[in-house]
C-alpha positions in Angstrom: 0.0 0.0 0.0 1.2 3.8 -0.8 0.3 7.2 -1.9 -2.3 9.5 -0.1 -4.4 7.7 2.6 -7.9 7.1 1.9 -10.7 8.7 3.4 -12.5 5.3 4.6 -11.1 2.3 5.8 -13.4 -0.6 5.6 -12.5 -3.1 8.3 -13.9 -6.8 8.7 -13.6 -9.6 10.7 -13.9 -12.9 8.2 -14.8 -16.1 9.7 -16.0 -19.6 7.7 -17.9 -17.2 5.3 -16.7 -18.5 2.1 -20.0 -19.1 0.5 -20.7 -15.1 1.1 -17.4 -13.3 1.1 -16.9 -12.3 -2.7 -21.1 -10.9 -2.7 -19.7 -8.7 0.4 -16.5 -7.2 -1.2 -18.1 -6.6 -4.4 -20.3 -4.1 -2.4 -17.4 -2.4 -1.5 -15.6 -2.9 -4.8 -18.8 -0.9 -6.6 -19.8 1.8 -4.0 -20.3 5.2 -5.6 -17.7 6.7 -3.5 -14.5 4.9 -4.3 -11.9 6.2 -2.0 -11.9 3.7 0.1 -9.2 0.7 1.5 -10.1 -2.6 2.7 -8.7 -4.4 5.5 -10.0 -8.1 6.4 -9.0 -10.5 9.0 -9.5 -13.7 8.9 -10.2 -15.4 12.3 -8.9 -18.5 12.2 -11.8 -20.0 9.2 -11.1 -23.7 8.5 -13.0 -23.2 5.2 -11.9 -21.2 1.8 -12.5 -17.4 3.4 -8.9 -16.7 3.7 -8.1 -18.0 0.1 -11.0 -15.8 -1.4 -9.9 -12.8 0.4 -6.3 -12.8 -0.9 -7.6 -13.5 -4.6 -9.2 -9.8 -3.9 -6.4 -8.7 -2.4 -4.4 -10.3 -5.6 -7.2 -7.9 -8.2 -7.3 -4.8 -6.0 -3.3 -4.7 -4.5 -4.0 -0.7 -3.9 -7.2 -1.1 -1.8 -6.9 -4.4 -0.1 -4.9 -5.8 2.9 -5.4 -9.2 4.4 -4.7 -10.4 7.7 -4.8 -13.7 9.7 -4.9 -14.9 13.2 -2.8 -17.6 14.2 -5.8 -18.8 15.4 -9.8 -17.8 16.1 -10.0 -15.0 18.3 -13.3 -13.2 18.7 -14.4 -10.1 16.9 -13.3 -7.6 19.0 -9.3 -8.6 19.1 -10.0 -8.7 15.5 -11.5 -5.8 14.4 -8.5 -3.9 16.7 -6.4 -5.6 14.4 -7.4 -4.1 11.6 -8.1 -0.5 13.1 -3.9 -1.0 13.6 -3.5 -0.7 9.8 -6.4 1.6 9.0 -5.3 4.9 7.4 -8.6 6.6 6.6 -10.0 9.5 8.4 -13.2 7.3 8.2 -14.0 3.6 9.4 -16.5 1.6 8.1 -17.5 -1.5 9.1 -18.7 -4.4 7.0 -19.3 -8.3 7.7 -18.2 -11.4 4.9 -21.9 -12.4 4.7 -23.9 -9.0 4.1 -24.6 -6.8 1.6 -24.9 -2.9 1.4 -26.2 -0.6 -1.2 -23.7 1.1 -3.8 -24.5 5.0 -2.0 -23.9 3.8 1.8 -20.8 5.4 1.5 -21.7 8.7 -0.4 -24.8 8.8 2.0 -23.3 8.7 5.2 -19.9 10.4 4.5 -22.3 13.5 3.6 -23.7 13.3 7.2 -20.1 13.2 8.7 -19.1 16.3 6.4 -22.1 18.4 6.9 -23.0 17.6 10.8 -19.5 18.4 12.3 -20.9 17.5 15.8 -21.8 13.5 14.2 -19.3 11.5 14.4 -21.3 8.1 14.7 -23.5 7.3 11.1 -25.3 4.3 11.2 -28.4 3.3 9.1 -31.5 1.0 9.3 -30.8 -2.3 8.5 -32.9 -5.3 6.5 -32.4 -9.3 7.6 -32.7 -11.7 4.8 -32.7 -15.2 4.3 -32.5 -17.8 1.0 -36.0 -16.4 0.3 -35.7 -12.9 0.6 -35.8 -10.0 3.4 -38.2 -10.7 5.6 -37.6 -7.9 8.5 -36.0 -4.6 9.4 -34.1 -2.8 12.3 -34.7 1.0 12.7 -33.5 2.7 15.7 -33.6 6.8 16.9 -32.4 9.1 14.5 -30.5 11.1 16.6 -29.7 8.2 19.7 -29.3 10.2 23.4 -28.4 8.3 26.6 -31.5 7.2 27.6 -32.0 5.0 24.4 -28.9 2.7 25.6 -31.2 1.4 28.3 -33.8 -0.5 25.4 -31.1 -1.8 23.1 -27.9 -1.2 21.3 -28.6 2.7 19.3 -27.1 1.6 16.4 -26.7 -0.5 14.2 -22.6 -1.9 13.7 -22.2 -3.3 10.6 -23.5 -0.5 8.3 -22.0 2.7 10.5 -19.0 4.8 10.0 -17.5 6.1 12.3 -14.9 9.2 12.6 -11.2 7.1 13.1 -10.6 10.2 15.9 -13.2 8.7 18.3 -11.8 5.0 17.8 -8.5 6.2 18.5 -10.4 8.3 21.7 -11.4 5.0 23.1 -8.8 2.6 22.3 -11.0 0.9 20.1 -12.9 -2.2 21.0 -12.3 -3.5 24.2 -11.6 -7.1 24.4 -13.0 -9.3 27.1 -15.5 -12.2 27.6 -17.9 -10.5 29.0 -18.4 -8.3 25.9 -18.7 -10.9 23.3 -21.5 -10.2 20.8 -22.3 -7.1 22.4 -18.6 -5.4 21.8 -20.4 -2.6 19.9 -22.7 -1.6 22.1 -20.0 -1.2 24.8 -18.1 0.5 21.9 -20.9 3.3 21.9 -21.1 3.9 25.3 -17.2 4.7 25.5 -17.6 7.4 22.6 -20.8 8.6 24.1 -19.2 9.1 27.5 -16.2 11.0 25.8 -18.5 13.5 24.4 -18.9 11.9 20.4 -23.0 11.3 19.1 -24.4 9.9 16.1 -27.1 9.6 13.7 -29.1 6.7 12.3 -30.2 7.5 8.7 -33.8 6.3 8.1 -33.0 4.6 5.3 -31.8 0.6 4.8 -28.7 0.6 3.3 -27.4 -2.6 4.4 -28.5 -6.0 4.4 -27.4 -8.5 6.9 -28.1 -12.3 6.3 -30.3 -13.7 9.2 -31.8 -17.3 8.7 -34.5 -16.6 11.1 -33.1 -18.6 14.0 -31.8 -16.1 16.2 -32.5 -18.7 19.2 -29.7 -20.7 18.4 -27.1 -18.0 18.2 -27.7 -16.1 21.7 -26.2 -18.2 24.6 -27.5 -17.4 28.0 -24.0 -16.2 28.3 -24.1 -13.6 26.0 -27.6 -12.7 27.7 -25.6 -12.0 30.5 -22.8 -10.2 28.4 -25.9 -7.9 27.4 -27.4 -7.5 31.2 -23.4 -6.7 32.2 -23.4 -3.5 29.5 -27.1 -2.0 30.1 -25.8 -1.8 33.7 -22.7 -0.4 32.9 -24.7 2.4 30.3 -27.1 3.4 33.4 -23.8 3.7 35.3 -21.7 5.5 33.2 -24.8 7.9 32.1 -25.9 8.3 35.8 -29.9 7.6 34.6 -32.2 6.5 36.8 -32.2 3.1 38.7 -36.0 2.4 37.5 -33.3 1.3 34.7 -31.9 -1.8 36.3 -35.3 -3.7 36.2 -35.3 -2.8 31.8 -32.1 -3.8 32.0 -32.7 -7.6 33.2 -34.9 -8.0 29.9 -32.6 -9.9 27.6 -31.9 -12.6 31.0 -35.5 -12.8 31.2 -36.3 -13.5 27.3 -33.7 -15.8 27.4 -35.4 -18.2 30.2 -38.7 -18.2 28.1 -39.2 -21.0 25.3 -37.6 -21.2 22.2 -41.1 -20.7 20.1 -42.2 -17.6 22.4 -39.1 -16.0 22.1 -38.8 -16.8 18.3 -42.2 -15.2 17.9 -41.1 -11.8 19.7 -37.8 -11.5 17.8 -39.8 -11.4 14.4 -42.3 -9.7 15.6 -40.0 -6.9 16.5 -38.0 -7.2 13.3 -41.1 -7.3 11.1 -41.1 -5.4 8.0 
């Protein structure tokens, strides 16, 4: 890599997404705004996700870097990983098995430019599935503290995100008790250093869901979620009313798989 830096760096995490990788870069590959690097780690995949991503690397030797753990290691020691090589006054995020539209970038970098006091962007978001989208995510367009209590104010893998409040923060911070919910943790760090963002009303990323969100949330990572509402009503000194909203995602997780499968599309519904 050389020359001038960009003005995004893209980073993702890649792990045993072979099947979806190539879709996912060639979103990247065809935005609209095309200054722009790449930087993918691969987290230990046993399938072809590393081999595909140097191919890219191999076609686009200007815009791509490619890294590898020695072995798997979560996504947030991951994603620091490749914040160490990102260059661009913007990061974007992106994951091996989405998709985004060809303006995300042109959309949200004109938020950033024209609303100096943004420096989260984040958009809604459509799940899909082998036969189609078949729900949606939409959250506050202009997130404040008390939002953190319900859920997550953003959405991760479509935001951008000035690189000044990463480097603010350290980044991610890696632990096991912030597995799956290292974003929203992410958040609360910029919002307690003084940074705020906006969600455009508009879905311009895609990520692939096959309905069974059951399956994919331990009761452990219930508890990872339970362990950062608490620390948001801490850190934004709101009011302890708060703790009893925050034991919601302990209590979905004891109900039955077919209850809780019905609320979790029923709140996703398009």
């Amino acid at each position: 890599m050389h020359g001038k830096n960009p003005v995004i760096s893209v980073i993702m995490g890649i792990y045993n997404c072979g099947d979806t990788l190539s879709e996912a870069i060639e979103c990247i590959v065809h935005q609209t705004f095309s200054d722009w690097e790449l930087i993918m780690c691969d987290d230990g995949s046993n399938d072809d996700t590393y081999e595909i991503a140097i191919s890219y690397k191999e076609k686009y030797p200007e815009k791509i870097i490619v890294l590898q753990n020695e072995k798997n290691r979560g996504l947030n020691y991951t994603l620091n990983k490749c914040l160490k090589q990102a260059r661009g006054k913007y990061i974007a995020r992106m994951d091996g098995d989405d998709r985004c539209d060809k303006e995300r970038f042109a959309i949200e970098i004109n938020v950033l430019e024209k609303e100096p006091e943004i420096s989260i962007v984040s958009t809604d978001m459509e799940f899909f599935d082998e036969s189609g989208v078949w729900g949606k995510i939409s959250h506050p367009e202009y997130p404040v503290p008390e939002d953190f209590v319900k859920e997550s104010p953003f959405c991760h893998a479509p935001c951008m995100v000035k690189r000044e409040a990463y480097m603010k923060v350290k980044g991610y911070s890696v632990s096991d008790k912030l597995l799956r919910v290292e974003d929203y943790h992410l958040w609360i760090k910029m919002y307690k250093c003084g940074y705020r963002g906006k969600n455009i009303h508009k879905c311009l990323y895609q990520m692939r869901d096959d309905r069974n969100a059951y399956s994919r949330r331990s009761f452990k990572n219930r508890l990872n979620e339970y362990y950062v509402k608490r620390l948001a009503i801490k850190t934004f000194r709101l009011k302890k009313w708060n703790y009893l909203f925050a034991l919601r995602p302990i209590i979905v997780g004891l109900l039955p798989n077919f209850i809780y499968d019905k609320l979790h599309k029923g709140r996703l519904a398009k």
